[in-house]
Legacy VTK file of the C-alpha trace (Angstrom):
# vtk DataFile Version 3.0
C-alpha trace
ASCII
DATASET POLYDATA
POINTS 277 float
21.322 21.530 25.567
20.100 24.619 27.819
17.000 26.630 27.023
19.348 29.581 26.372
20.493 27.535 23.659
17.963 26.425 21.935
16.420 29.681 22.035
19.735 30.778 20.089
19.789 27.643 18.320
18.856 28.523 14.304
19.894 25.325 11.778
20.175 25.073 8.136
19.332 21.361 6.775
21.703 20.832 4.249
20.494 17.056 3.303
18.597 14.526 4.281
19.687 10.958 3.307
19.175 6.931 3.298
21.811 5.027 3.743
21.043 1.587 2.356
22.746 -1.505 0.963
23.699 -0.063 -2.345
25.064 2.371 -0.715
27.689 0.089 1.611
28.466 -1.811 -1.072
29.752 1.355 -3.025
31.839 2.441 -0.417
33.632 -1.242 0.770
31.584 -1.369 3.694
33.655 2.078 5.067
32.831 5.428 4.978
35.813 8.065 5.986
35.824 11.734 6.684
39.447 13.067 7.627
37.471 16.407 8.842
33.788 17.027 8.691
32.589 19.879 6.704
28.819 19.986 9.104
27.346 18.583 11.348
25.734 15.006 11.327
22.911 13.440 12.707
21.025 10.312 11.879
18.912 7.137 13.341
19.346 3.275 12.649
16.806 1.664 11.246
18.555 -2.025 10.870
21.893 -3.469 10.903
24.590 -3.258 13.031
27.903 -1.157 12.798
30.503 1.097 14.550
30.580 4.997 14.605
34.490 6.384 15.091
34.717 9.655 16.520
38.117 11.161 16.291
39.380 8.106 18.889
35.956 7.270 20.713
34.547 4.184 19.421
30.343 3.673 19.569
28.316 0.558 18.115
25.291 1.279 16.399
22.532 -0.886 16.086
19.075 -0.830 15.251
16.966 1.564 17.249
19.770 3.914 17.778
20.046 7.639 17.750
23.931 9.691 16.818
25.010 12.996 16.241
28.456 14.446 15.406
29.532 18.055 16.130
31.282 20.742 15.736
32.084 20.428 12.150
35.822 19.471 11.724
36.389 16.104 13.486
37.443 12.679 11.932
34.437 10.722 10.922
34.577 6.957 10.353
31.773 4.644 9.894
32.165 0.675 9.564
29.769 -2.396 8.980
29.534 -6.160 7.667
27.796 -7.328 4.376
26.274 -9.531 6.029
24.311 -7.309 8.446
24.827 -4.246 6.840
24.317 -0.276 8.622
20.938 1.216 7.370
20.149 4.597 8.698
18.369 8.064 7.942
21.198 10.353 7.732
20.710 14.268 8.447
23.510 17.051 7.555
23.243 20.522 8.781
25.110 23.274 10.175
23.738 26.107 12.589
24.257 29.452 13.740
23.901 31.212 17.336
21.552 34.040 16.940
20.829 37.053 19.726
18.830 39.944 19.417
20.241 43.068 20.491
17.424 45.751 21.036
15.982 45.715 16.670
19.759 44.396 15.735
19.803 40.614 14.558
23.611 39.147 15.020
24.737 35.441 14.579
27.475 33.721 15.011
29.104 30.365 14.597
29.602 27.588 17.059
32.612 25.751 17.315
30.968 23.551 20.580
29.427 20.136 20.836
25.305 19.724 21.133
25.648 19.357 24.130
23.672 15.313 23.347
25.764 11.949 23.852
26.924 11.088 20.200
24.712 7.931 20.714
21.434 7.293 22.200
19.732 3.841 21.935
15.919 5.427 21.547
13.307 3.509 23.527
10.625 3.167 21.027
8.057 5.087 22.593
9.685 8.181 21.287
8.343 7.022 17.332
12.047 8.123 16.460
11.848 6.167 13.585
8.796 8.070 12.469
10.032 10.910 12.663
13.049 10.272 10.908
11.057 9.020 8.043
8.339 11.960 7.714
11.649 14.006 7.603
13.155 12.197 5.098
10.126 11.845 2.577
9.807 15.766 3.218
12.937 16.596 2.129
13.049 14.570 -0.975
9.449 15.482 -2.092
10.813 19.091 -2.299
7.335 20.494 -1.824
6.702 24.362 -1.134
8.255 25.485 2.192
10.642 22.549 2.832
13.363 23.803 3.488
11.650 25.983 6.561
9.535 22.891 7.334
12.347 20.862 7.659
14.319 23.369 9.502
11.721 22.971 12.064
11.415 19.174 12.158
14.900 19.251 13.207
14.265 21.736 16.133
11.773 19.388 17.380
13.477 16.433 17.256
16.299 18.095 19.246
14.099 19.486 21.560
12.518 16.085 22.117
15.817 14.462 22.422
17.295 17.069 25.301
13.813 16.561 26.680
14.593 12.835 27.530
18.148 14.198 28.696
16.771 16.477 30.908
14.310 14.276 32.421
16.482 11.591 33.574
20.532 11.504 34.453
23.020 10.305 31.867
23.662 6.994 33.654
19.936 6.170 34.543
19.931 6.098 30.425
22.811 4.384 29.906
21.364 1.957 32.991
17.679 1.337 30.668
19.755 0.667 27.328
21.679 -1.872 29.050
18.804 -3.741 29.993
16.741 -2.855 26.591
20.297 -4.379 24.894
19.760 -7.612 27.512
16.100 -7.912 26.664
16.349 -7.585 22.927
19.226 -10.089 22.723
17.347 -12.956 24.738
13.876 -12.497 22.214
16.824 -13.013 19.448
18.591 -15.911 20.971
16.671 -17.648 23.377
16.771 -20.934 22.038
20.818 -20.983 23.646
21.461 -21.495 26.814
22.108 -17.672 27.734
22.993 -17.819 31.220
23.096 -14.559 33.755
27.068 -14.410 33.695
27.076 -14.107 30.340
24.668 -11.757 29.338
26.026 -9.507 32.610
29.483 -9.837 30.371
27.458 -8.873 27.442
26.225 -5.668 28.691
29.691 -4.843 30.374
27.952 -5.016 33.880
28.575 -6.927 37.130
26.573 -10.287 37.760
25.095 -8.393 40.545
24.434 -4.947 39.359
23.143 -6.651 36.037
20.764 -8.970 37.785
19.720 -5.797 40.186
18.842 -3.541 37.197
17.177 -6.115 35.229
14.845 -6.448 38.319
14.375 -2.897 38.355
13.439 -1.941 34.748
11.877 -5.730 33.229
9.748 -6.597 37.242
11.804 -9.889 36.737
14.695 -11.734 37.415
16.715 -12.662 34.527
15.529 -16.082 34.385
12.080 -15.301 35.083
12.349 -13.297 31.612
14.015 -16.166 29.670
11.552 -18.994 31.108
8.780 -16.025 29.875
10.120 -15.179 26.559
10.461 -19.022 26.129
6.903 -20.173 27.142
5.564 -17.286 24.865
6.879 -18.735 21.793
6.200 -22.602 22.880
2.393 -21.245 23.692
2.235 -20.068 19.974
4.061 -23.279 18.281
1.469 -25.092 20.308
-1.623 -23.213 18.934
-0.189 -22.740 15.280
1.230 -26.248 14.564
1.009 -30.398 15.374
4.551 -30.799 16.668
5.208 -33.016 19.678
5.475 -31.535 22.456
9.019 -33.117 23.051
10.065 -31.095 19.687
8.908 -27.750 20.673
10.534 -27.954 23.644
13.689 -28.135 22.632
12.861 -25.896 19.824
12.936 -23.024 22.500
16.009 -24.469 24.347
14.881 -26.905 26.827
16.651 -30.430 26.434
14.432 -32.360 29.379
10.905 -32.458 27.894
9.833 -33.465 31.656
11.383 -30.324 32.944
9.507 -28.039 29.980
6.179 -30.026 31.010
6.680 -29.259 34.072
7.874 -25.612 34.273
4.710 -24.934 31.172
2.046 -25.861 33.801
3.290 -24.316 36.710
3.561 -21.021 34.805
0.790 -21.370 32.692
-1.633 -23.661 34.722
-2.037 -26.327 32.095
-0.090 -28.416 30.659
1.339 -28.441 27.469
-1.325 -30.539 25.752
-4.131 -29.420 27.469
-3.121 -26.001 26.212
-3.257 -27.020 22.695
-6.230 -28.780 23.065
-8.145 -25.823 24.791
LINES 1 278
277 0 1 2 3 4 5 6 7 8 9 10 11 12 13 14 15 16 17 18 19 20 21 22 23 24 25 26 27 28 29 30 31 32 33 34 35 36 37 38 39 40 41 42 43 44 45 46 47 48 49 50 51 52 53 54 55 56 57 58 59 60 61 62 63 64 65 66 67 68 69 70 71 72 73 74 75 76 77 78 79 80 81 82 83 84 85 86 87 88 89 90 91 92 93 94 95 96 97 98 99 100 101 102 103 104 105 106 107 108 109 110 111 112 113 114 115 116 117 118 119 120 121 122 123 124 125 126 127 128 129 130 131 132 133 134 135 136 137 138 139 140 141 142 143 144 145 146 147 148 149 150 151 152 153 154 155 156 157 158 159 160 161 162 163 164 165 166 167 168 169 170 171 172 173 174 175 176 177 178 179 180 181 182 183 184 185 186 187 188 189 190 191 192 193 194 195 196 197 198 199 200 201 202 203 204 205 206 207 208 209 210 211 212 213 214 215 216 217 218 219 220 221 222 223 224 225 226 227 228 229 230 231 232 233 234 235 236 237 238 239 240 241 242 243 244 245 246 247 248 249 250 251 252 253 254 255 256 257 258 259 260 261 262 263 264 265 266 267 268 269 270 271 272 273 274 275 276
């Protein structure tokens, strides 16, 4: 989105909604919209799921940021019961508006935001926040809200094509590769994730995976997982009595030696000196 734009840019909010479990179940798990009526907008809270676009296909997941528009395109959104979609759903439409010496005139888009349909938000933007302060102000229907939540969603678009503007389209799609990387190794790094296959998992090269991991984490892939590791070893080891032998495999080591080992050279004591300091 251009300045020129967003100076145009005037929104109507038409609803502002949770999508949670009761909600999934109600609907099979599917939601379908042959044609879209507005435009959509929302941000994942938990869960995982797929957002169809006419025939582009996006995953969602926790942490994520969509939009749909124009109005009038085919809609589909899909999860599991066993993970299901939760998100902070926004509809609204908008209006192009110019002023022409003391004459007011509007008109209707028929374009895209011109936004990727999905951003994964680094958290440092409080996205889900914001989301939420705009969701309890819409359903608390207190005076002004429909203005104040008219301008909520200006700001959160303006913050939005601020990142955009900031930094190219694949530097961004570079960073959630690696935050996607990074997130999956806290969540399964008691398997033995080697580099090939999380470079498979983030549909990246070995090399250009291990070369941007370098470049955005300020370590080597299995610099992180040793860290990530010895992090959650350091606190089994303050918090509990299990032998050492346990928590190492606990946190994916099989050779006790080799956790002894690699805990003392990182951490400059060793695994039961630790717990006893």
């Amino acid at each position: 989105m251009d300045q020129d734009f967003m100076n145009r840019f005037m929104p109507r909010v038409v609803d502002v909604l949770f999508r949670d479990k009761q909600h999934w179940s109600n609907h099979q798990y599917e939601v379908v919209i042959p044609s879209t009526q507005m435009c959509n907008m929302g941000y994942v809270v938990s869960g995982e799921g797929k957002l169809e676009i006419n025939d582009e296909s996006y995953m969602l997941r926790k942490g994520c940021f969509y939009h749909v528009s124009p109005p009038g395109v085919r809609l589909r959104f899909t999860t599991e019961s066993t993970n299901p979609l939760l998100y902070i759903a926004v509809h609204f439409d908008y209006r192009l508006i110019e002023w022409e010496g003391r004459e007011l005139t509007s008109k209707s888009s028929r374009t895209s935001l011109r936004l990727p349909h999905v951003l994964e938000l680094d958290s440092v933007t409080r996205a889900e926040e914001q989301f939420r302060q705009l969701l309890l102000l819409w359903n608390d229907k207190g005076p002004g809200y429909e203005w104040r939540s008219r301008n909520f969603l200006i700001h959160l678009l303006d913050q939005l094509e601020g990142m955009q503007a900031s930094k190219p389209l694949s530097e961004l799609r570079a960073e959630q590769s690696i935050h996607r990387a990074m997130e999956h190794v806290h969540e399964l790094f008691r398997e033995p994730l080697n580099r090939e296959q999380m470079a498979q998992y983030c549909s990246l090269s070995v090399s250009y995976f291990s070369l941007l991991f370098k470049k955005y984490t300020g370590y080597s892939y299995v610099q992180y997982l040793h860290k990530v590791r010895l992090e959650k070893a350091k606190m089994l080891l303050r918090n509990g009595f299990a032998p050492v032998s346990e928590i190492a495999r606990d946190i994916g080591y099989e050779d006790p030696l080799y956790f002894s080992k690699l805990f003392t050279r990182e951490v400059g004591l060793s695994p039961r000196d630790y717990r006893k300091g």
